[in-house]
NUDO-155440 format. One record per residue (C-alpha): x, z, y; residue in three letters. Coordinates in steps of 0.25 Angstrom, whole numbers. Example, Ala and Ser with C-alpha at 12.3 -4.5 7.8 and 13.67 -1.06 7.14 Angstrom:
<sites>
[site [49; 31; -18]; 'Ala']
[site [55; 29; -4]; 'Ser']
</sites>
This chain:
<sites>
[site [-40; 83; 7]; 'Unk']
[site [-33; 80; 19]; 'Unk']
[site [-37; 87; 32]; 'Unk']
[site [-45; 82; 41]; 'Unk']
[site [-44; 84; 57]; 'Unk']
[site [-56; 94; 60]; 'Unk']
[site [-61; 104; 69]; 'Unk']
[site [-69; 116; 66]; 'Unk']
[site [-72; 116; 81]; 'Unk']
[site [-80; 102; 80]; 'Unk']
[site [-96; 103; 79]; 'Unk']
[site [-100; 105; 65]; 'Unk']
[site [-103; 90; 60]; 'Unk']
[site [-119; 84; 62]; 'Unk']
[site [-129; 81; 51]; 'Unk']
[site [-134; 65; 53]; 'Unk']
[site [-143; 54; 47]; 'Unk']
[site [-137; 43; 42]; 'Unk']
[site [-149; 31; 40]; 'Unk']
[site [-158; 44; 40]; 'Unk']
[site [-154; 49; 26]; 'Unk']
[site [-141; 52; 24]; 'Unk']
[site [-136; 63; 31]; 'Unk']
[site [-121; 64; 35]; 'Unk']
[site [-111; 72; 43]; 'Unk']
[site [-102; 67; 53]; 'Unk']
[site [-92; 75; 57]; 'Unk']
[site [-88; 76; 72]; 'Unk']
[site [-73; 74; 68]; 'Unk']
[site [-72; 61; 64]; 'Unk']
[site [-58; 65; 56]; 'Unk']
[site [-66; 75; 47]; 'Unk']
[site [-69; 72; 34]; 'Unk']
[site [-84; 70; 28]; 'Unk']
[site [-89; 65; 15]; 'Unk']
[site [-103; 58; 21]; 'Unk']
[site [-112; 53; 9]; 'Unk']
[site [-114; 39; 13]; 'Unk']
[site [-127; 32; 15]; 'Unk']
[site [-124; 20; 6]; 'Unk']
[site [-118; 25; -5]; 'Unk']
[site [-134; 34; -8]; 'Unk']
[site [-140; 21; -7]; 'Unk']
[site [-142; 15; -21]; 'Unk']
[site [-143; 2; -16]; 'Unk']
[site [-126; 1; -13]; 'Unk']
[site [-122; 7; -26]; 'Unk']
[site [-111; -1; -32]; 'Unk']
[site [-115; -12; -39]; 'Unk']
[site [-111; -29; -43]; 'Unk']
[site [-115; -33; -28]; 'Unk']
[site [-106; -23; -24]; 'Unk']
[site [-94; -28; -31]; 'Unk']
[site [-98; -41; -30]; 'Unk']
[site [-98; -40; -15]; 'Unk']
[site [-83; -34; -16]; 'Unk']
[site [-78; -46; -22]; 'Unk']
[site [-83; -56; -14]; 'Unk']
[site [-82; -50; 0]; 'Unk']
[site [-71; -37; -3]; 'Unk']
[site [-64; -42; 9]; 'Unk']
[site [-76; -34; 16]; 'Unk']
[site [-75; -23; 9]; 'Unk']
[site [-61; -22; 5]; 'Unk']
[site [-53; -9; 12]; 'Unk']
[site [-38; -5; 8]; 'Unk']
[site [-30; 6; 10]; 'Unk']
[site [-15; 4; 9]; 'Unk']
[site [-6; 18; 10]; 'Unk']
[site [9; 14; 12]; 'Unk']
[site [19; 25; 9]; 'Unk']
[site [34; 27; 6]; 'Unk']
[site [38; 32; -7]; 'Unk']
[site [50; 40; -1]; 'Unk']
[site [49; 49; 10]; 'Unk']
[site [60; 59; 16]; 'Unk']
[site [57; 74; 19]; 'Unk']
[site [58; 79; 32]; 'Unk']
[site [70; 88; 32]; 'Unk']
[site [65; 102; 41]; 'Unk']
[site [60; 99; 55]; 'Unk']
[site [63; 84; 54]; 'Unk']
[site [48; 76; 49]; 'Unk']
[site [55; 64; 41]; 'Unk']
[site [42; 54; 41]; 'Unk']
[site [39; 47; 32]; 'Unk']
[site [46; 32; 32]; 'Unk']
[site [37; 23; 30]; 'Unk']
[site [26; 28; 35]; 'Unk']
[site [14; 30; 26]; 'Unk']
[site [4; 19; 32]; 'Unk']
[site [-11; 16; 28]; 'Unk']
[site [-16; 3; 29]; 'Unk']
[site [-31; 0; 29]; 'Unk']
[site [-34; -15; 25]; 'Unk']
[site [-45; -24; 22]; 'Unk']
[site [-58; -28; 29]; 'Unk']
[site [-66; -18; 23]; 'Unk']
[site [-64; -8; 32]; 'Unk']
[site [-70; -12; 46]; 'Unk']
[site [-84; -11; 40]; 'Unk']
[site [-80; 1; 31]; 'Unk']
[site [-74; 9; 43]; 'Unk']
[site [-88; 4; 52]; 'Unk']
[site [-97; 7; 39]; 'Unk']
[site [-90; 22; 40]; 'Unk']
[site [-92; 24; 54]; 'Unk']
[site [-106; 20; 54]; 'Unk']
[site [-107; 30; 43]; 'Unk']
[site [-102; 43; 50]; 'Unk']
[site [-105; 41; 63]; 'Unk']
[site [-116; 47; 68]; 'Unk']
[site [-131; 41; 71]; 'Unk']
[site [-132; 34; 83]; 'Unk']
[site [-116; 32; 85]; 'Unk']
[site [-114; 19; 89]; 'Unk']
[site [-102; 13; 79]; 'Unk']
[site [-92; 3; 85]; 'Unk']
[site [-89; -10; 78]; 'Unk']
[site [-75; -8; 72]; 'Unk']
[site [-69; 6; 72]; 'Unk']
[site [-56; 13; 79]; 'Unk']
[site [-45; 15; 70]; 'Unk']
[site [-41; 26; 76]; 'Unk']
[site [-53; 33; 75]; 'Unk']
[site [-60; 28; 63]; 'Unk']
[site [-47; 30; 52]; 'Unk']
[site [-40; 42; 51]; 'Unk']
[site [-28; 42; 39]; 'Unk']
[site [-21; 55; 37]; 'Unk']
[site [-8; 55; 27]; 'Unk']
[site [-1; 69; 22]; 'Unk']
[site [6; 71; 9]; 'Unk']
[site [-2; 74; -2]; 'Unk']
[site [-1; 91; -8]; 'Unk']
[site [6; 94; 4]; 'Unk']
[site [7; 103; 15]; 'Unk']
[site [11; 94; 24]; 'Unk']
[site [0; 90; 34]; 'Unk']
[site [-10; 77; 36]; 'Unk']
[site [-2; 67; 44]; 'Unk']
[site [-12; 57; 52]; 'Unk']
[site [-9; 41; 50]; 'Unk']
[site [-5; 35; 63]; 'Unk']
[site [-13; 21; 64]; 'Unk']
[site [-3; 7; 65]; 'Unk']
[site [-10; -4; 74]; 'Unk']
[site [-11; -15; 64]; 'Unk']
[site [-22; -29; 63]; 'Unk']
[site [-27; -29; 53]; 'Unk']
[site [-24; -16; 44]; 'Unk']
[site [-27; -1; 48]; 'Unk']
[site [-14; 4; 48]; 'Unk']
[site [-10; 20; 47]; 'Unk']
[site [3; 26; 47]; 'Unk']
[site [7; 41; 43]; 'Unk']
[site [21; 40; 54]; 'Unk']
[site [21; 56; 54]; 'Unk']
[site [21; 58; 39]; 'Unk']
[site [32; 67; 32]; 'Unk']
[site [34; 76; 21]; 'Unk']
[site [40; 91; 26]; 'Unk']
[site [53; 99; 22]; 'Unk']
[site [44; 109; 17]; 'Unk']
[site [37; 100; 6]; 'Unk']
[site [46; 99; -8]; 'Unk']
[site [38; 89; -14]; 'Unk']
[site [49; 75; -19]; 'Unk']
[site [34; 68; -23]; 'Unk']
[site [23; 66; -12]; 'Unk']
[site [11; 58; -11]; 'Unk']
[site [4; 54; 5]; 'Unk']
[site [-12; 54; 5]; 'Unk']
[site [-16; 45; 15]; 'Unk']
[site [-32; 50; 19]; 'Unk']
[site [-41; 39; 26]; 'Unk']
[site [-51; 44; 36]; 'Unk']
[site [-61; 34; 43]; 'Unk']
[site [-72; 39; 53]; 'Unk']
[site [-74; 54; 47]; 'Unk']
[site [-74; 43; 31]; 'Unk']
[site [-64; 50; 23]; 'Unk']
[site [-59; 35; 14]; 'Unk']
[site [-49; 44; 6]; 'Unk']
[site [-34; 46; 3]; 'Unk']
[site [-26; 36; -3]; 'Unk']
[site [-12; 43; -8]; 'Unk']
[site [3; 38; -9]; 'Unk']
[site [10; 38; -23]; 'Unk']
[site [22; 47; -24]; 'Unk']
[site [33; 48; -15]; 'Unk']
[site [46; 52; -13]; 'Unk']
[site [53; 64; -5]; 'Unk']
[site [67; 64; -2]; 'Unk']
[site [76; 71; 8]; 'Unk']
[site [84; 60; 12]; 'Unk']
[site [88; 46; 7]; 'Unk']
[site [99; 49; -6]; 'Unk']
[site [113; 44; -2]; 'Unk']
[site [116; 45; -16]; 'Unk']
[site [118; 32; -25]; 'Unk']
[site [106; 33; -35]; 'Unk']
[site [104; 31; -50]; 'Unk']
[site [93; 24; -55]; 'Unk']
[site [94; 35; -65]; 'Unk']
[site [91; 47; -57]; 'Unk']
[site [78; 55; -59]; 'Unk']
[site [75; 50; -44]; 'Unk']
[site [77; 36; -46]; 'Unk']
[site [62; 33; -47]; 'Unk']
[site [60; 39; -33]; 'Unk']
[site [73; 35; -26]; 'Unk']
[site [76; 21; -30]; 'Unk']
[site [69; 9; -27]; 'Unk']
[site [64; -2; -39]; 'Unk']
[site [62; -16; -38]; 'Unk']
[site [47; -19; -36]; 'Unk']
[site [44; -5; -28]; 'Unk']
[site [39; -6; -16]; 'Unk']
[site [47; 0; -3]; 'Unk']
[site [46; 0; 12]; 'Unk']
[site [59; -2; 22]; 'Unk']
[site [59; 3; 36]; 'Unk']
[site [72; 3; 47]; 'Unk']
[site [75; 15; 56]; 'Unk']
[site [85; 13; 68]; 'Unk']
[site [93; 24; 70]; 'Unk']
[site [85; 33; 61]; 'Unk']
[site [75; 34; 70]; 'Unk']
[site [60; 34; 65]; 'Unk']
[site [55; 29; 79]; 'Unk']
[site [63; 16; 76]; 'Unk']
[site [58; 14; 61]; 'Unk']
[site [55; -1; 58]; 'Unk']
[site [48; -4; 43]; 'Unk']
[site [48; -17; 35]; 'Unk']
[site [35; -22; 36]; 'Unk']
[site [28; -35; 34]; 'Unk']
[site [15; -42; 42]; 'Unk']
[site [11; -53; 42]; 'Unk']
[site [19; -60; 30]; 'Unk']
[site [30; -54; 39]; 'Unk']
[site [40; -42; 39]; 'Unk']
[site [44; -34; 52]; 'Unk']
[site [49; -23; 56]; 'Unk']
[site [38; -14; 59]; 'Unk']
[site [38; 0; 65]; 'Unk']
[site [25; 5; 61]; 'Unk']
[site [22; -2; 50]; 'Unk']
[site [28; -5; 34]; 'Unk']
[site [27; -14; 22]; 'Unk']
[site [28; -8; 8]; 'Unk']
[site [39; -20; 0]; 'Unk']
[site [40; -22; -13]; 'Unk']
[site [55; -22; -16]; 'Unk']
[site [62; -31; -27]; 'Unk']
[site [74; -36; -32]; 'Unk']
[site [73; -50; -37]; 'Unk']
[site [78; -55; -50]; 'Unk']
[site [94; -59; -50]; 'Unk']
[site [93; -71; -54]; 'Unk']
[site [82; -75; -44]; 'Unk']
[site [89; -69; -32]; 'Unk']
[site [92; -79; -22]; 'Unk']
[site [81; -89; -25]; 'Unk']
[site [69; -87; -13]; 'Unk']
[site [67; -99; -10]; 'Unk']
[site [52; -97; -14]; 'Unk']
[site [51; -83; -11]; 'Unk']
[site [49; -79; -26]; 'Unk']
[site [57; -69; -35]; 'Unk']
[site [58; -61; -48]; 'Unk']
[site [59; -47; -46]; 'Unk']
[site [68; -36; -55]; 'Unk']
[site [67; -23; -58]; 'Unk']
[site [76; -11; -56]; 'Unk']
[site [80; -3; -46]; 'Unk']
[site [86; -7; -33]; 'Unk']
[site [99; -8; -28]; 'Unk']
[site [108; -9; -16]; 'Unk']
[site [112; -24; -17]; 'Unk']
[site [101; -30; -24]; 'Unk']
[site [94; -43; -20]; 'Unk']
[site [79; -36; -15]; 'Unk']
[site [66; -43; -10]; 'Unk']
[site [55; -37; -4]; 'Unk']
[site [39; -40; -5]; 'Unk']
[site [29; -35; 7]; 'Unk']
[site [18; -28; -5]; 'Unk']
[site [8; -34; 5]; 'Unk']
[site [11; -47; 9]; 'Unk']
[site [20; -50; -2]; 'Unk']
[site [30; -56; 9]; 'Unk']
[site [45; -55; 3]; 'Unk']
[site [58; -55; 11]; 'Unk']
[site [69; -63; 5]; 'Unk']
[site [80; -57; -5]; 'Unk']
[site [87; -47; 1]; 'Unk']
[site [99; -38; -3]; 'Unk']
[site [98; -22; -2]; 'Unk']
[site [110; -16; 5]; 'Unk']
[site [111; 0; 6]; 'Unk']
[site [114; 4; 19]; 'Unk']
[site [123; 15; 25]; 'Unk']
[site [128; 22; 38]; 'Unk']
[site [143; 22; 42]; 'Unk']
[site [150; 22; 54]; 'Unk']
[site [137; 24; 62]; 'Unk']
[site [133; 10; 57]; 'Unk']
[site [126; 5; 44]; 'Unk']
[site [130; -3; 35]; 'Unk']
[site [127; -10; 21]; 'Unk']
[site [133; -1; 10]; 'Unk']
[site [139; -8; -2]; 'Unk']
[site [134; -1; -13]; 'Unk']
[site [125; -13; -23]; 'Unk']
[site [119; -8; -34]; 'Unk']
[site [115; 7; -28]; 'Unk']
[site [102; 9; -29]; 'Unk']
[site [92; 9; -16]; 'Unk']
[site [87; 22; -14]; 'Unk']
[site [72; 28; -7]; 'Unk']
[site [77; 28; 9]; 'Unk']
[site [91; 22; 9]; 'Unk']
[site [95; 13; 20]; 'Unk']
[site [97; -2; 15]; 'Unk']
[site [99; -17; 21]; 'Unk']
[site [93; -30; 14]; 'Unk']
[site [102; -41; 16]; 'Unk']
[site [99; -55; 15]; 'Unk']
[site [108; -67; 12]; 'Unk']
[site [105; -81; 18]; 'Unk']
[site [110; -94; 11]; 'Unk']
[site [122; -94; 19]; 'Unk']
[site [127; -80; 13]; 'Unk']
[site [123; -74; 27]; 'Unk']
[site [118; -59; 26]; 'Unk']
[site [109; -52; 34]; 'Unk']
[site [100; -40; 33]; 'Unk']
[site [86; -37; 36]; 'Unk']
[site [84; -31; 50]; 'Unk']
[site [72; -24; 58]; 'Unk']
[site [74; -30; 72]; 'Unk']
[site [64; -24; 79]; 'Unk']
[site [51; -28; 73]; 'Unk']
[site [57; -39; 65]; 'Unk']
[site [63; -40; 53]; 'Unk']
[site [75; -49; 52]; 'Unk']
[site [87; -52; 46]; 'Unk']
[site [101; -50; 54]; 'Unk']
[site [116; -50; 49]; 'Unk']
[site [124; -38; 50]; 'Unk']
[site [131; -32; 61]; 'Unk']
[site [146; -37; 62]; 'Unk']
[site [155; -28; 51]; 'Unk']
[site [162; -17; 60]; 'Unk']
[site [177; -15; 54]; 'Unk']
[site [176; -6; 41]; 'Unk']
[site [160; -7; 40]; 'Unk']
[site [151; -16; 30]; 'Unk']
[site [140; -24; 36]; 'Unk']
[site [134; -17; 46]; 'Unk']
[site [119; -18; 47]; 'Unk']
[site [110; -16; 61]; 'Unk']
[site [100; -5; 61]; 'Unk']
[site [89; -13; 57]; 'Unk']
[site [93; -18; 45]; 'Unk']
[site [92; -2; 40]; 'Unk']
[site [83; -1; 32]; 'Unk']
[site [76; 11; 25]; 'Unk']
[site [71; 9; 9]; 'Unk']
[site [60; 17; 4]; 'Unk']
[site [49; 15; -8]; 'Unk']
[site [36; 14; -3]; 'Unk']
[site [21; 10; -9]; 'Unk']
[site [7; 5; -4]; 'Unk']
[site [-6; 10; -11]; 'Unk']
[site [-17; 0; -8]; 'Unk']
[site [-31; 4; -11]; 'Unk']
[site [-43; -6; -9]; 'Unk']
[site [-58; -1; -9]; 'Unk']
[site [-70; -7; -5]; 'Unk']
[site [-82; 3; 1]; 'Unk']
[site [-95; -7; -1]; 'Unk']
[site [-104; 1; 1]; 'Unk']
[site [-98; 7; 14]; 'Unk']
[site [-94; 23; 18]; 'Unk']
[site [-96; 31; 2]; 'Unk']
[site [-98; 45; 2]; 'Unk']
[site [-83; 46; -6]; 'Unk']
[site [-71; 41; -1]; 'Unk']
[site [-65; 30; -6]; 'Unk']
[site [-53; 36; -10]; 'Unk']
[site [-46; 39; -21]; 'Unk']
[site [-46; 24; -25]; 'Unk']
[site [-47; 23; -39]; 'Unk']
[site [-34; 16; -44]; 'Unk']
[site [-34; 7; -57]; 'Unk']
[site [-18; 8; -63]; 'Unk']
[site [-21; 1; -75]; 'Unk']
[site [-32; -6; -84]; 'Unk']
[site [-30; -8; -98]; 'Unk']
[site [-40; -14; -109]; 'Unk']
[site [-47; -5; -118]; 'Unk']
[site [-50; -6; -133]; 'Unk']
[site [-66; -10; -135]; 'Unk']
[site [-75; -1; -135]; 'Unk']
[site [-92; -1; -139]; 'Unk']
[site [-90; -16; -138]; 'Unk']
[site [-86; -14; -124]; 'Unk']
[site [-71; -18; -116]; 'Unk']
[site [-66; -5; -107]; 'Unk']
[site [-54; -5; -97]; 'Unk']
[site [-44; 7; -96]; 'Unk']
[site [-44; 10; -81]; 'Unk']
[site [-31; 20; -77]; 'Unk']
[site [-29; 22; -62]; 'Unk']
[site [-32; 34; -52]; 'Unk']
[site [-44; 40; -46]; 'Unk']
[site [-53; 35; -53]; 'Unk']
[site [-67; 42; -56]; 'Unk']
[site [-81; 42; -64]; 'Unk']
[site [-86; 36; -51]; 'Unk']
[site [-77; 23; -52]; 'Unk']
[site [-83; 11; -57]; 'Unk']
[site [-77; -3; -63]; 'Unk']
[site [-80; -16; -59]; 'Unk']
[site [-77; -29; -66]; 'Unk']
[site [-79; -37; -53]; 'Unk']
[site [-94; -35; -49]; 'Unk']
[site [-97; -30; -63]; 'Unk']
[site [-96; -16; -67]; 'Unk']
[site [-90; -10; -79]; 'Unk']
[site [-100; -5; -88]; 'Unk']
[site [-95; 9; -94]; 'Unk']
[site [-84; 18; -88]; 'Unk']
[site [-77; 29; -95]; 'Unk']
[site [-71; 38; -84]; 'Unk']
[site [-58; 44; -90]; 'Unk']
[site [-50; 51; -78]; 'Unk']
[site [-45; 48; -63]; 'Unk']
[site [-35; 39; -69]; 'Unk']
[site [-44; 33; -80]; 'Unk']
[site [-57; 26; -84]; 'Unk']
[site [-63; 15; -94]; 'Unk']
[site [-72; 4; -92]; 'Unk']
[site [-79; -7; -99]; 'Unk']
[site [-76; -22; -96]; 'Unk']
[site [-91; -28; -92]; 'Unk']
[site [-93; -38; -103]; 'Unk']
[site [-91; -54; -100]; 'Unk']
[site [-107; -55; -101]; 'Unk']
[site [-110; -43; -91]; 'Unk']
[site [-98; -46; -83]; 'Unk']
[site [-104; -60; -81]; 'Unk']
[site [-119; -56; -80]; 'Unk']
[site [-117; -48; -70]; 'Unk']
[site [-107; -55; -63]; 'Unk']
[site [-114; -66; -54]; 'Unk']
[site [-101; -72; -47]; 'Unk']
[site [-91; -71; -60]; 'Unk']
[site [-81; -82; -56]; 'Unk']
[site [-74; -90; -68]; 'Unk']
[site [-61; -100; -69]; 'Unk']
[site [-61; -112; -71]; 'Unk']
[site [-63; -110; -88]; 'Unk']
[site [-74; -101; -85]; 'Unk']
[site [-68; -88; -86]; 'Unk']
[site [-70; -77; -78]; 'Unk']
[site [-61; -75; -68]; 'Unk']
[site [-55; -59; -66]; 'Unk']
[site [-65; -50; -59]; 'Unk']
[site [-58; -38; -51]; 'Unk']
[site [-59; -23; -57]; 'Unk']
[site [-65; -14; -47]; 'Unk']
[site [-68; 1; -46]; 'Unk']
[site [-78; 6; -39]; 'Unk']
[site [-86; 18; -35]; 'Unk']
[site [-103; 18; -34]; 'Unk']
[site [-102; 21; -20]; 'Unk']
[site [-96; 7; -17]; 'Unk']
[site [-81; 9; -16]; 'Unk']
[site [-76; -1; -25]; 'Unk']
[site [-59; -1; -26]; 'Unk']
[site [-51; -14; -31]; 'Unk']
[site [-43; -14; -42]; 'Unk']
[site [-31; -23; -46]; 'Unk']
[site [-36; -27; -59]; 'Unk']
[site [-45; -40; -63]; 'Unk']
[site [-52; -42; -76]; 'Unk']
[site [-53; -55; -82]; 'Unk']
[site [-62; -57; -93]; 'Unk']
[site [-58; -66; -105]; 'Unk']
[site [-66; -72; -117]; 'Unk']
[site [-75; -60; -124]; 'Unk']
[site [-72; -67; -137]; 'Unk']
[site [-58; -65; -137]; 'Unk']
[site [-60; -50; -139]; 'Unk']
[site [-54; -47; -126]; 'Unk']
[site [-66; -45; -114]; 'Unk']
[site [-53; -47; -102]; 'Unk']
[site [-41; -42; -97]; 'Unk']
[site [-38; -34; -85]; 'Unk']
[site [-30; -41; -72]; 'Unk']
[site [-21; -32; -65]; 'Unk']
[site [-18; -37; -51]; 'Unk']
[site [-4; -33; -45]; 'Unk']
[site [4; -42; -35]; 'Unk']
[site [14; -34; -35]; 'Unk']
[site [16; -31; -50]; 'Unk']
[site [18; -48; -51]; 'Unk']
[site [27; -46; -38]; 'Unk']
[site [38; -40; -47]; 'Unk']
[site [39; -50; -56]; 'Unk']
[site [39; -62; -47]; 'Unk']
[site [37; -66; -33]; 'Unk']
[site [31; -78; -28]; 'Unk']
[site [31; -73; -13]; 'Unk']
[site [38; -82; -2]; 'Unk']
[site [47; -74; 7]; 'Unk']
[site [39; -76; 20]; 'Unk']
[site [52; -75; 28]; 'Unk']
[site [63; -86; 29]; 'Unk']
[site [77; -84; 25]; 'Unk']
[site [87; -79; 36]; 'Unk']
[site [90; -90; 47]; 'Unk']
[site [101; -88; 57]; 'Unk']
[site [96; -87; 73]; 'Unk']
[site [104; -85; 84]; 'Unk']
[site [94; -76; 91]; 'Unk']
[site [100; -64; 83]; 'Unk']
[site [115; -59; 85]; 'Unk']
[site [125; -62; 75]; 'Unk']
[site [115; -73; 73]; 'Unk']
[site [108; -65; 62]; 'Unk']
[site [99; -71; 54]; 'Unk']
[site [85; -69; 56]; 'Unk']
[site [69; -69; 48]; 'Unk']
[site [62; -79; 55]; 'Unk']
[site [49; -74; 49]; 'Unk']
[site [50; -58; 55]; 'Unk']
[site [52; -60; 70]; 'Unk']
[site [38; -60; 80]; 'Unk']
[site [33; -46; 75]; 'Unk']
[site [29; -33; 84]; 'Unk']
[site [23; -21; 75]; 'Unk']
</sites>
């Protein structure tokens, strides 16, 4: 477990009454952790049932709370003394408009009698996220709250791995607390430790290969740093359908390069993307994981220091590397080149410096940018019945559902994923799976609710146009309320035919590797004088203060 701030000087915690039955504890340290039994899960009345599910599909925007952890996938060791943070930041995002009355609903709950509870809460007081490095010595790090509208937004800015630790593999474990209400941990998948960005040319045939090189349809993050100064580290982030250069916030991009012979036609926005790994000279297109927002076709140049300037190194057909320095050039219809530049907040696009005698093209320190792999894990729950005497996470995760053979007359589904339990239940909809067979943490079977139960006791099954039921969502869900989304529907066919249904497997960005659809919400470079050397500019990115 993560440590928790407590004093051994503070009053031993009180005995109350909640509602005159349930007895508590409430701890004088808010930032301690308890395990309250909680008053509504003992009553029998809100045990999970039909209305329950029903209530999550028609009004889950009430309900619905997500957690996204965004995390690098490379990171540098600090060398000695010297703390080399973690770039990006690992951030928390907590979205959805569940969690005004989930947060209200805990304070309510561990408060003691007679307090008087404000409507809304402090987010500097209510939530409390720690972050460390999982089986590791090193120690806790607090997340640093990031003023945002609409979003909680945290940030681990102090976050490093020490000299000391020898591990090449880590993992972050991100642990949320809200008023005294441990939620959980939500855990990064692996990540890798290097001493220093590689200046060697590398092979995609090395043992290393899968950490060090980048694949089309991965997902990376790109930051600038002026003079190598972490104070003046700007990160490619998109708002609002937008990208800026922010300084305390990042976007996770989906990174492609798009099929030879369809380069060069963006006209609508839409491409066909390869496979393979990336190389210095290649056409690339990135795709906010978000918003879905693209940039136009760009061309990845590797960059390198000479002669106390930087310059774009001719080297097409290396392959880019975790943390080297690259440029992304973008050609007009007029042959013009440019390169993508952070300009304060702004991102825009600026043609070189003026060639000094013996040097290539010269790049200004803005156009600098830093590649690294990164990731977002998303995990969406819905606490109906309020504060539960577990917390919500681990979140069960379904990997995969296949069909399974029949068996005594019934249709069963192979679930595989992580963390699940004998506690877990499977929802077809509002409709719960008859039998469970509880196999491991990373496996269960279920059977499929016949089409005459499904449709007895489903009161709101909607049909198309030729009758058929439409999907229903896969849920799982614990007795205590929790129920957690899935990305997988199941559509039921003709019971006649032999075959009950199939399963559905939701996943944009699975069909985002094959082809895109998504209109570059920029405009194509446009020369303006209001720029020297009358660079060209993005007339979409200016007007933006993080």
């Amino acid at each position: 477990m993560l440590p928790y701030y407590h004093d051994d000087r503070l009053p031993t915690p009180k005995r109350m009454r909640y509602n005159d039955e349930t007895s508590i504890e409430y701890p004088s340290n808010p930032y301690t952790q308890i395990m309250a039994p909680n008053p509504s899960v003992q009553n029998p009345e809100l045990k999970l049932n039909s209305t329950t599910l029903r209530e999550c599909m028609e009004n889950g925007y009430k309900h619905y709370c997500k957690l996204s952890l965004f995390y690098p996938k490379a990171v540098q060791k600090s060398y000695k003394v010297e703390k080399r943070l973690f770039c990006p930041p690992p951030a928390l995002e907590l979205s959805g408009g569940g969690w005004e009355s989930y947060i209200q609903t805990i304070k309510g709950t561990f408060c003691p009698r007679g307090t008087q509870i404000n409507q809304g809460f402090d987010l500097n007081k209510d939530i409390r996220v720690n972050v460390k490095v999982a089986h590791s010595a090193m120690a806790t790090t607090q997340m640093d709250l990031i003023p945002r509208i609409q979003e909680c937004y945290f940030q681990a800015k102090h976050l490093y791995i020490s000299d000391s630790e020898k591990k090449k593999i880590i993992t972050i474990l991100a642990d949320v607390n809200i008023c005294g209400y441990n939620l959980g941990k939500i855990g990064s998948s692996r990540m890798k430790v290097m001493s220093k960005p590689s200046k060697k040319k590398q092979t995609v045939q090395g043992t290393e290969a899968h950490f060090l090189l980048i694949r089309s349809g991965s997902r990376i993050a790109l930051y600038n740093r002026l003079r190598s100064q972490t104070i003046s580290t700007r990160f490619l982030h998109v708002q609002a359908n937008r990208y800026f250069a922010s300084p305390s916030q990042w976007s996770v991009f989906d990174i492609y390069l798009p099929a030879a012979d369809r380069q060069g036609a963006d006209l609508d926005g839409s491409f066909v993307a390869d496979e393979g790994f990336l190389c210095y000279g290649q056409v690339i297109r990135l795709v906010d994981i978000v918003s879905g927002v693209s940039l136009p076709q760009m061309t990845i140049r590797r960059v390198f220091k000479e002669k106390d300037v930087y310059q774009v190194m001719k080297n097409d057909g290396e392959p880019v590397s975790q943390l080297h320095m690259c440029a992304f050039e973008l050609v007009d219809e007029h042959g013009n080149k440019s390169f993508l530049n952070a300009q304060n907040d702004n991102v825009v696009c600026e043609k070189e410096v003026p060639s000094r005698e013996g040097l290539n093209h010269v790049l200004r320190d803005g156009a600098r940018w830093t590649i690294a792999s990164a990731d977002c894990i998303s995990q969406t729950f819905y606490p109906m019945h309020g504060v539960t005497q577990k917390p919500v996470a681990p979140f069960p995760q379904v990997n995969s559902i296949r069909d399974n053979e029949v068996h005594d007359g019934r249709h069963w589904l192979e679930i595989e994923g992580d963390n699940l339990s004998n506690e877990i239940t499977v929802w077809f909809g509002t409709v719960q799976s008859p039998i469970y067979e509880y196999r491991s943490v990373g496996a269960l079977a279920c059977a499929i609710p016949s089409i005459g139960d499904f449709l007895e006791q489903t009161l709101t099954a909607k049909t198309d146009a030729e009758g058929k039921i439409n999907p229903v969502p896969l849920f799982l869900a614990r007795n205590d309320g929790v129920v957690y989304s899935t990305r997988y529907l199941y559509k039921y066919t003709d019971a006649q035919a032999g075959c009950l249904g199939r399963v559905i497997e939701i996943d944009e960005h699975e069909e985002q590797r094959k082809i895109f659809n998504q209109r570059a919400q920029v405009q194509q470079p446009y020369y303006s004088n209001s720029y020297t050397y009358n660079q060209p500019s993005f007339h979409a990115f200016n007007g933006y203060s993080s």
